[in-house]
N, C-alpha and C positions, 0 to 999 in steps of 0.2 A: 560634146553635144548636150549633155543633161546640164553643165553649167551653163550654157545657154539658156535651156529651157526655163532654170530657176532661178534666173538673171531676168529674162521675159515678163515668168511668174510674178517675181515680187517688182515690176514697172506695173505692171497692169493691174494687179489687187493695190498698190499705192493709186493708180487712177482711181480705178474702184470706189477706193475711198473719197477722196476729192472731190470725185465728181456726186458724190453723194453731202459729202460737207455741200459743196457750192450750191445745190437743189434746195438746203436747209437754208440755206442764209440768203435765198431768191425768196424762200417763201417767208422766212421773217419779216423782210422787208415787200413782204405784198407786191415782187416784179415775174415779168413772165418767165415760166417754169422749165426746166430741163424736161423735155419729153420723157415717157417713159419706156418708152421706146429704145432710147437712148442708153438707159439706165439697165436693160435688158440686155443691151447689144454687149455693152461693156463687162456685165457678167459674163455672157457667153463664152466671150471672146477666153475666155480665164480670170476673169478679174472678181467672180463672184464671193470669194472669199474677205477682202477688201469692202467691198459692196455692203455682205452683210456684219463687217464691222462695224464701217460706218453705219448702217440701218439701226444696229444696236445700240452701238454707244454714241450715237446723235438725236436717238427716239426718232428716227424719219422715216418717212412709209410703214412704218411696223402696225399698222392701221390694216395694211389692207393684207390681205390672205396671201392675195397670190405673190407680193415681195415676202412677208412675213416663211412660207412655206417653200418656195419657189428660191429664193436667193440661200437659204439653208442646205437645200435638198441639193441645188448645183455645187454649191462648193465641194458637199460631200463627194460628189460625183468626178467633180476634179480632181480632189484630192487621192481620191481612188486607183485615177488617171494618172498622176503621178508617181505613186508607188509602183504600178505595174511597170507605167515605164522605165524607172530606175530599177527594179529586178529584172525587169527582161533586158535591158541592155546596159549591163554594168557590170 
């Protein structure tokens, strides 16, 4: 089950990223923008560690607060999430 989870994990922080690459290169090119909505949802889901790679090492959204603090603070939170669950059932 936990190789599962962190088979999931790194599909979804590989979105993550992606989907934040492709937000960049919509706004390069001045076309309409990935919601950020969207961009939220995809963190949630587990992918915020991903997210705030891309955020970093693409300079994207790092402007505004609440990705800047928000996509940092979730990852942690995941990641946190993980570890419990790999001790408590392993």
């Amino acid at each position: 089950m936990f190789k599962c989870l962190l088979l999931y994990l790194m599909i979804i922080n590989l979105v993550g990223f992606c989907v934040m690459y492709a937000d960049k290169q919509k706004a390069k090119r001045g076309e309409y923008r990935i919601r950020e909505k969207t961009l939220w949802k995809v963190a949630l889901i587990g992918g915020a560690l991903g997210s705030t790679l891309g955020m970093t090492t693409l300079h994207h959204k790092n402007r505004h607060t609440n990705f800047r603090y928000g996509f940092p603070t979730l990852a942690i939170l995941e990641s946190l999430c993980v570890v419990y669950i790999s001790i408590r059932f392993s």
